[in-house]
C-alpha positions, 0 to 999 in steps of 0.5 A: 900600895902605890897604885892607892896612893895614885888615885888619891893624888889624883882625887885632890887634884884640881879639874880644869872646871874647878880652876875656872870656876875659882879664877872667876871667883876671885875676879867677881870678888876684884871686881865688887872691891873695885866698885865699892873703892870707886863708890868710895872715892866719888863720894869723898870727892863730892864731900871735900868739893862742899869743905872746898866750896864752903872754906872759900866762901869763909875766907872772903870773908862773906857773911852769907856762907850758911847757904853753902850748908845744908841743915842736918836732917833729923833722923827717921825723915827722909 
């Protein structure tokens, strides 16, 4: 009985291919959340650059500031 138990044990265990394969799956996944996190981050930096851009422009006082501000477009056009 023990010789059955010993082939099981050994049935689950992990070969070195699989252990690479998941090793490489988790840093594909690291990788794809590390772009979309640097995407993220340089759309938002873009949008507050225009918030920034516009505030300033506010805050002088001037009354031309609605050419910082691109019209919303309708939707369905590209």
């Amino acid at each position: 009985m023990s010789e059955g138990r010993h082939e099981q044990e050994e049935y689950l265990e992990q070969d070195e291919d699989e252990r690479e394969n998941a090793g490489r799956l988790k840093s594909l996944i690291a990788l794809i959340v590390l772009v979309v996190l640097v995407i993220g981050a340089v759309i938002l930096v873009d949008r507050l650059r225009d918030v920034s851009r516009l505030q300033d422009c506010l805050m002088t006082r001037a009354t031309n500031c609605n050419d910082l501000v691109q019209p919303p477009k309708p939707v369905g056009v590209r």
